[in-house]
SEZA-934765 format. One record per residue (C-alpha): residue number from 1; residue in three letters; x, y, z. Coordinates in nm, 4 decimals, padded with zeros to 6 digits. Example, Ala and Ser with C-alpha at 12.3 -4.5 7.8 and 13.67 -1.06 7.14 Angstrom:
BEGIN
num:1 residuo:ala x:01.2300 y:-00.4500 z:00.7800;
num:2 residuo:ser x:01.3670 y:-00.1060 z:00.7140;
***
This chain:
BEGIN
num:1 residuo:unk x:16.1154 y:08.6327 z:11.6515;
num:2 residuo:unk x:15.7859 y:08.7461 z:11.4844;
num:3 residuo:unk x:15.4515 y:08.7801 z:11.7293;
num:4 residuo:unk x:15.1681 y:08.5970 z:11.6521;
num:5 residuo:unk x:14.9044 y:08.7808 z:11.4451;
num:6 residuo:unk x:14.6028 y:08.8376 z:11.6330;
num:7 residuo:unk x:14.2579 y:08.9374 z:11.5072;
num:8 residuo:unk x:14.1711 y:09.2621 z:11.5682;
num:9 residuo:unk x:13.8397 y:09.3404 z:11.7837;
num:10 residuo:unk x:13.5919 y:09.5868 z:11.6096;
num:11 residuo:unk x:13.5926 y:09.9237 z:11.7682;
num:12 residuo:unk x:13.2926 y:10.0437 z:11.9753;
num:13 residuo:unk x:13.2920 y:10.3652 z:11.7592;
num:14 residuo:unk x:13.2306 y:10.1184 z:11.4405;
num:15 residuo:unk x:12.9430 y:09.9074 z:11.6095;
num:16 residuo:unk x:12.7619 y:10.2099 z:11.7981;
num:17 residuo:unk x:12.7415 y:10.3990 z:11.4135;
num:18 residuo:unk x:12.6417 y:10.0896 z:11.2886;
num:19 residuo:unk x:12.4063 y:09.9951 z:11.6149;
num:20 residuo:unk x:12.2647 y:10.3914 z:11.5749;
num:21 residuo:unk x:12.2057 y:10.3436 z:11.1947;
num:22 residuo:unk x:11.9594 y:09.9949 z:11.2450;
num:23 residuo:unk x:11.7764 y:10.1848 z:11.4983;
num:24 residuo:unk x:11.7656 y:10.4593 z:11.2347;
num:25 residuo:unk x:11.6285 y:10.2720 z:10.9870;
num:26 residuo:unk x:11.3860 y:10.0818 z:11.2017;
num:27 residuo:unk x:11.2193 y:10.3923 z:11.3487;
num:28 residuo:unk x:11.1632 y:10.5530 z:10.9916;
num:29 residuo:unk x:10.9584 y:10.1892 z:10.8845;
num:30 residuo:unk x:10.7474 y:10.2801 z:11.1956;
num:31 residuo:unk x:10.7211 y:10.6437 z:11.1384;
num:32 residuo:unk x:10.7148 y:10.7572 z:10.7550;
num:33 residuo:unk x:10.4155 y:10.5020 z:10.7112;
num:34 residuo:unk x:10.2055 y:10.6935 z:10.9976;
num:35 residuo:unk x:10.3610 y:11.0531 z:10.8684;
num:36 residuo:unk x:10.2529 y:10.9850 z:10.5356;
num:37 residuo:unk x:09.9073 y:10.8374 z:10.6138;
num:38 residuo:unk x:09.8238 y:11.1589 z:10.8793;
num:39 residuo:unk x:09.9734 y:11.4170 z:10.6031;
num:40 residuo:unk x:09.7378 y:11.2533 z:10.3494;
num:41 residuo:unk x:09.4471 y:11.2921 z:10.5239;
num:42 residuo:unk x:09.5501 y:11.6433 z:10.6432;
num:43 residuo:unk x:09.5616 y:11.7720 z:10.2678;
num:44 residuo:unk x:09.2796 y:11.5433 z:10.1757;
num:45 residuo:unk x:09.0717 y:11.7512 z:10.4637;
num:46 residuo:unk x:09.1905 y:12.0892 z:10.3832;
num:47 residuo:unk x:09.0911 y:12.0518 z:09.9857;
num:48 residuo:unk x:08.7545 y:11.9851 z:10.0766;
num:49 residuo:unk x:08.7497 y:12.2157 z:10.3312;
num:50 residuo:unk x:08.9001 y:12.5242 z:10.0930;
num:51 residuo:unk x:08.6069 y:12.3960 z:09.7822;
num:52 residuo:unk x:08.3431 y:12.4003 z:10.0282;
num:53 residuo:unk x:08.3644 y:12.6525 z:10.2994;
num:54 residuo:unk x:08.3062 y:12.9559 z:10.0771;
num:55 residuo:unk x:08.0062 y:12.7993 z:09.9239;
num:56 residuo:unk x:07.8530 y:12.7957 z:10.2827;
num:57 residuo:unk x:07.6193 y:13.1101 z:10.4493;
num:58 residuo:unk x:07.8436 y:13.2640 z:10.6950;
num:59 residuo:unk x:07.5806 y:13.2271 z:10.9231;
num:60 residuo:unk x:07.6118 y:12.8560 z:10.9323;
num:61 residuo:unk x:08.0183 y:12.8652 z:10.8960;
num:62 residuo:unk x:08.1422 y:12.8083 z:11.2687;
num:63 residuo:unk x:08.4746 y:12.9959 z:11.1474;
num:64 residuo:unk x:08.2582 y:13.2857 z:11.1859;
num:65 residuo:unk x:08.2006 y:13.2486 z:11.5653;
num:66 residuo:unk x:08.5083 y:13.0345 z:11.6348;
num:67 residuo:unk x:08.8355 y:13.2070 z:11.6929;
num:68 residuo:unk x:09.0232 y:12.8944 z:11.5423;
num:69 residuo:unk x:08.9269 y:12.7306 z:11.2188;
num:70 residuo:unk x:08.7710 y:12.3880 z:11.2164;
num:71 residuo:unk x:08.9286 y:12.1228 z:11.0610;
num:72 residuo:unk x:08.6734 y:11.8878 z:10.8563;
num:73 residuo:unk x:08.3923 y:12.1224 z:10.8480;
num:74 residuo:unk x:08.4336 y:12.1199 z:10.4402;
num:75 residuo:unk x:08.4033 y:11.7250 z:10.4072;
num:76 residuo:unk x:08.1289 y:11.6718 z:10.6821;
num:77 residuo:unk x:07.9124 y:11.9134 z:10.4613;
num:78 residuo:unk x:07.9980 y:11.7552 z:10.1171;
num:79 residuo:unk x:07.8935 y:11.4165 z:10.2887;
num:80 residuo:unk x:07.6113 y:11.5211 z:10.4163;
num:81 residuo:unk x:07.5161 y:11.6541 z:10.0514;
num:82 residuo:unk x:07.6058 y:11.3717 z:09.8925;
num:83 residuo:unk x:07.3673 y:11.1737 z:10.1617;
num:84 residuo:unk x:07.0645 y:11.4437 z:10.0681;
num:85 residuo:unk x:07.1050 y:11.4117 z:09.7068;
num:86 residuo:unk x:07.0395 y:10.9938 z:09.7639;
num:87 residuo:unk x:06.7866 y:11.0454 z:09.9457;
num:88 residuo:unk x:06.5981 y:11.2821 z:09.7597;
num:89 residuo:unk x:06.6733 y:10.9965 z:09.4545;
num:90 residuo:unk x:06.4773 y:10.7425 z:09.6545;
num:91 residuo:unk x:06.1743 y:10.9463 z:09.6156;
num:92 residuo:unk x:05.9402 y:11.0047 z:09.2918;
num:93 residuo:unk x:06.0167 y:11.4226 z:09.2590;
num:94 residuo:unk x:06.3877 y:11.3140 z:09.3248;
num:95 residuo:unk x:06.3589 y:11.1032 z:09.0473;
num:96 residuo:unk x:06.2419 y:11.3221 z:08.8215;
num:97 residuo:unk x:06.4416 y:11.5965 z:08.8948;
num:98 residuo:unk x:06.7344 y:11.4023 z:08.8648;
num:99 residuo:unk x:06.6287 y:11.2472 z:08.5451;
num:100 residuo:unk x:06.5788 y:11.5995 z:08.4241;
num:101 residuo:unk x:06.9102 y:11.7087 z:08.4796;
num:102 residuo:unk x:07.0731 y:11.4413 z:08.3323;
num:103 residuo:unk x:06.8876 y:11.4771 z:08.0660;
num:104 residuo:unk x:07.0129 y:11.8513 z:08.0490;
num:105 residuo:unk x:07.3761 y:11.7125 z:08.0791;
num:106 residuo:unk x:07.3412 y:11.4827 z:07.8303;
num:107 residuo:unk x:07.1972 y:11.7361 z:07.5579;
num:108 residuo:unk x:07.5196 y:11.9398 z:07.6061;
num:109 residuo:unk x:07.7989 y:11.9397 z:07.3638;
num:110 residuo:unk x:08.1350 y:11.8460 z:07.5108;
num:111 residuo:unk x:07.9628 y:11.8123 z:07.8535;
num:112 residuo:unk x:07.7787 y:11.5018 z:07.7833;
num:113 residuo:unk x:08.0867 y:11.2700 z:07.6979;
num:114 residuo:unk x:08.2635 y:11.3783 z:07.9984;
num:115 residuo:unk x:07.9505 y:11.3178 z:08.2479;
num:116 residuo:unk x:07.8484 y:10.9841 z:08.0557;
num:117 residuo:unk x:08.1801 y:10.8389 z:08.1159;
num:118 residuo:unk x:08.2186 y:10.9662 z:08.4884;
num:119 residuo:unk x:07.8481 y:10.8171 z:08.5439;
num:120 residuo:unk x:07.9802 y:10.5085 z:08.4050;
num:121 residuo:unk x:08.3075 y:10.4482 z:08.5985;
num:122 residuo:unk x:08.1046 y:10.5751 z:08.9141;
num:123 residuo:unk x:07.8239 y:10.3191 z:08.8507;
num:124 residuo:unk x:08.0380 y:10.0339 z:08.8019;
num:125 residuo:unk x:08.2426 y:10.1228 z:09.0664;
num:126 residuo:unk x:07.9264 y:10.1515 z:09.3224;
num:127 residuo:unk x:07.6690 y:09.9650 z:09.1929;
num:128 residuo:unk x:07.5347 y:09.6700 z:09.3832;
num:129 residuo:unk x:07.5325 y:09.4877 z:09.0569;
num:130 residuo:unk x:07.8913 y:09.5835 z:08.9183;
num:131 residuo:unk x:08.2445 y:09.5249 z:08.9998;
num:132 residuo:unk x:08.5494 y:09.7666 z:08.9831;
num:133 residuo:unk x:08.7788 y:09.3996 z:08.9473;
num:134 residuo:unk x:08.6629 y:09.0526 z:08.8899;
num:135 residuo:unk x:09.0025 y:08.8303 z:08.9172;
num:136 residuo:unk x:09.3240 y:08.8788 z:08.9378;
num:137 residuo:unk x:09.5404 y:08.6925 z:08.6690;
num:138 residuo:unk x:09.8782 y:08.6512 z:08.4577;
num:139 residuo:unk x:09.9980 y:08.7373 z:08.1441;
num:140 residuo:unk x:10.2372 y:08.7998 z:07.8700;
num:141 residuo:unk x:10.3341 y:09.1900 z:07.9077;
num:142 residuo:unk x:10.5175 y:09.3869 z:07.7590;
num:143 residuo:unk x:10.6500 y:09.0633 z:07.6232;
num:144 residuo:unk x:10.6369 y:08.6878 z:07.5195;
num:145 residuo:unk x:10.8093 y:08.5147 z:07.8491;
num:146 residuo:unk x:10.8079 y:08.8203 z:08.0901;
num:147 residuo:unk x:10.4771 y:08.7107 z:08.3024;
num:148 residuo:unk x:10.2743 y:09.0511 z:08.4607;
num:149 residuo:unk x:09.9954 y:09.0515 z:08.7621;
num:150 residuo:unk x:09.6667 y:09.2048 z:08.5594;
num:151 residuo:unk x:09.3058 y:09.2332 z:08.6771;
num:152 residuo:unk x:09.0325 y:09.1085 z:08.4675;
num:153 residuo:unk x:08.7615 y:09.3534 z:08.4425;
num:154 residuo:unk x:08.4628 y:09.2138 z:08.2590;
num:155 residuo:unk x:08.4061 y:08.8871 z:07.9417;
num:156 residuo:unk x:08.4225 y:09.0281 z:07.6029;
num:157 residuo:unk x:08.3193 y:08.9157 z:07.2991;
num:158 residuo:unk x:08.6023 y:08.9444 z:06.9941;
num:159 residuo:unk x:08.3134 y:09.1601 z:06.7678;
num:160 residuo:unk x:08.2744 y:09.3733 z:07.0380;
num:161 residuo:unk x:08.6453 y:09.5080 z:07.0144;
num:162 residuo:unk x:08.5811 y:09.4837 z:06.6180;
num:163 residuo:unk x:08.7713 y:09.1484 z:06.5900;
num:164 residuo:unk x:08.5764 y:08.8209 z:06.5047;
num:165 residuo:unk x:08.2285 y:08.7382 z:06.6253;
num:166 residuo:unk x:08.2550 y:08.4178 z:06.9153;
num:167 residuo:unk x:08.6344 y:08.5105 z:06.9687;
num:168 residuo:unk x:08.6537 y:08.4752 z:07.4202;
num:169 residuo:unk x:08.8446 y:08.7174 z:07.5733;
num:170 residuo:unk x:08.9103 y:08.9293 z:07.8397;
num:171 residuo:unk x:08.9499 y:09.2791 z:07.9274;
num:172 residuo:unk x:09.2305 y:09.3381 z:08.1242;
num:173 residuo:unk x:09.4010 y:09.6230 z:08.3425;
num:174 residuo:unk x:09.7852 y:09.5880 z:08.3861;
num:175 residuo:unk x:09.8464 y:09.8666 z:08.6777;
num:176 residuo:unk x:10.1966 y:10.0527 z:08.7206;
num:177 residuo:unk x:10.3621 y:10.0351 z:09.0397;
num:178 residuo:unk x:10.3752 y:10.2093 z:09.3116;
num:179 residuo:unk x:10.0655 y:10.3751 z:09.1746;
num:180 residuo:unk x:09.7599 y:10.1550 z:09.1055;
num:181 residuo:unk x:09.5456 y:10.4231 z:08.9763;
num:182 residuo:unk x:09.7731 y:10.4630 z:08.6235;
num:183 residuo:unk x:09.8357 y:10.1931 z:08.3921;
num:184 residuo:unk x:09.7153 y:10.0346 z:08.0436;
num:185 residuo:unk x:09.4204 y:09.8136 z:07.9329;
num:186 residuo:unk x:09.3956 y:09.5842 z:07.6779;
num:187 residuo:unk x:09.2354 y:09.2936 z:07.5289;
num:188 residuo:unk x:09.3714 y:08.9249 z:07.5417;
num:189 residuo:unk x:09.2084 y:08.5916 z:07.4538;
num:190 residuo:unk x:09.1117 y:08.3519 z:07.7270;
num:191 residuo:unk x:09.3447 y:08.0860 z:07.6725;
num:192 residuo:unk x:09.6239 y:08.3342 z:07.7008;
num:193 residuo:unk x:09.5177 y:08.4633 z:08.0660;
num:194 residuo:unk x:09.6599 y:08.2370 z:08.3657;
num:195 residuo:unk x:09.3874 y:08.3235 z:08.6286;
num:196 residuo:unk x:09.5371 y:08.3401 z:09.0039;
num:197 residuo:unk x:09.3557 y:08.1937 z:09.3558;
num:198 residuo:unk x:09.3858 y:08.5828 z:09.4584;
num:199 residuo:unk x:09.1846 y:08.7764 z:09.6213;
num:200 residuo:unk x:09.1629 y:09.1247 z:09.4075;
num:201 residuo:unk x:09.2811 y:09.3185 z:09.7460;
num:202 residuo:unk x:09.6106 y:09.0818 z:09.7803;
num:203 residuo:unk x:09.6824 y:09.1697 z:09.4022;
num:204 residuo:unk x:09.6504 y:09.5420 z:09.4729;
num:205 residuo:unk x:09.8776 y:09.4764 z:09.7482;
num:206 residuo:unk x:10.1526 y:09.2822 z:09.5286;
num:207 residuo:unk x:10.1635 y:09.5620 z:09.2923;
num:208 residuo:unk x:10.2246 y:09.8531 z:09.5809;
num:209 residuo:unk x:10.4804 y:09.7495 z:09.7428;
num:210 residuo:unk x:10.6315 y:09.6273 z:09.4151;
num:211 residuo:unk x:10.6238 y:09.2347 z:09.4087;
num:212 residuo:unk x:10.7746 y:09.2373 z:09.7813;
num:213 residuo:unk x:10.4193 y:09.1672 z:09.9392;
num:214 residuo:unk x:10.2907 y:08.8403 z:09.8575;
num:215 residuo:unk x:09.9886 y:08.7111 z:10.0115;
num:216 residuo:unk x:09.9614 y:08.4525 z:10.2848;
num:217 residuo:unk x:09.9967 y:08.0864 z:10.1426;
num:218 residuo:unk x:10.0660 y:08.0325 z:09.8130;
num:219 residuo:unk x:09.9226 y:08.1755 z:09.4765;
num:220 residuo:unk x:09.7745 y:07.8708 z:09.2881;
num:221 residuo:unk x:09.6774 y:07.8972 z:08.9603;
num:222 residuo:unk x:09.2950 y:07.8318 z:08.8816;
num:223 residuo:unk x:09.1856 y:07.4951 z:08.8032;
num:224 residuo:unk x:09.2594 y:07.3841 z:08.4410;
num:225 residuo:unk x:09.5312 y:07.5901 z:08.3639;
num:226 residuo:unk x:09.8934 y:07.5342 z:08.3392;
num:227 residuo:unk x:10.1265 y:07.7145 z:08.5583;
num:228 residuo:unk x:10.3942 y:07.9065 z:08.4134;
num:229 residuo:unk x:10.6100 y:07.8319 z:08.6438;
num:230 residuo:unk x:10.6923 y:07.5248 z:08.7619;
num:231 residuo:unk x:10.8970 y:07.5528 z:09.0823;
num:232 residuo:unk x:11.0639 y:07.1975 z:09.2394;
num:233 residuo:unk x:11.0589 y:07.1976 z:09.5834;
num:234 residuo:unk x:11.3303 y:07.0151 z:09.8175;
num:235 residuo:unk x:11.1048 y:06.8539 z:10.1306;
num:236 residuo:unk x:11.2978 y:06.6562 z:10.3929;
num:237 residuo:unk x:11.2505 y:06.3988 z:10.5454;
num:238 residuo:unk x:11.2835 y:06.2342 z:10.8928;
num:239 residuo:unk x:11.5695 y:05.9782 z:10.9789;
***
């Protein structure tokens, strides 16, 4: 006679690995967030402080009288600076000193295209009146059918692009992922563009973490436009 075949119980060698590897994993979602945050400021720190230190009077560097370095000394001058500077631009001899020198900057070959558009990304950027992002939208990228998160930076007229005069449309920046700061911009016609009910911070966020971050509720398309999308959605009801 033949025994019974009985299922075999998992060994505790098998489920403590695989116990040991969750907790593993688990720990480094905690963890490499933090690391990476506290390295980033670290290096952040130390750059300003290696740019600005030398520039400062020993006299008025506390490495001098310290027998340890300190940490930050670099970026609490360059903000202080940078605090002077507007200050000094609030005033009428601020003014035109600083009107002077960027007239200097501007008269210099090479120079002046490189300082114009720094001033102007920093002034749009800044600015009370301006906006880095206005909206965050849809479109057609790279292709017809394959639908892309953009950001809408600013209206523009089809003759200012050197197409048609009266032509609506919009310039848009299409980011690459995981890094925001790199990507393409181009031109697309209104009707084209599906604006989103997105804040401009939740669309940053979708892009980082590479469409797994979605914001809370769900992302409507503006008023007047067409999803592209449509989804059906089962919804139960009570006996």
């Amino acid at each position: 006679m033949t025994k019974p075949e009985t299922s075999i119980p998992p060994r505790p060698a098998t489920a403590s690995i695989s116990r040991l590897r969750r907790y593993f994993f688990t720990g480094l979602v905690i963890i490499a967030p933090a690391a990476i945050t506290i390295w980033a400021t670290l290096w952040f720190i130390e750059r300003f402080d290696n740019i600005v230190k030398p520039l400062v009077p020993q006299a008025y560097n506390p490495d001098t009288y310290l027998p340890f370095k300190v940490p930050g000394f670099g970026l609490v001058v360059s903000i202080a600076v940078i605090t002077l500077v507007g200050f000094l631009a609030a005033n009428l001899v601020g003014r035109t000193l600083l009107r002077l020198w960027d007239k200097m900057l501007n008269s210099t070959p090479v120079v002046r295209s490189l300082y114009k558009g720094s001033k102007q990304i920093f002034e749009t950027l800044f600015s009370d009146s301006g906006a880095s992002f206005r909206q965050v939208c849809l479109v057609e990228w790279p292709r017809k059918g394959a639908w892309s998160p953009a950001f809408i930076s600013r209206e523009v007229d089809g003759a200012e692009v050197g197409l048609e005069a009266g032509r609506k449309m919009y310039a848009l920046y299409v980011s690459t992922t995981p890094n925001p700061t790199s990507g393409y911009v181009f031109f697309a016609d209104q009707s084209d563009v599906k604006i989103l009910d997105m804040s401009v911070e939740d669309g940053l966020k979708l892009v980082i973490s590479m469409g797994i971050i979605f914001p809370d509720g769900k992302s409507q398309v503006a008023a007047g436009a067409t999803p592209p999308v449509k989804r059906k959605l089962s919804r139960k009801t009570k006996a």
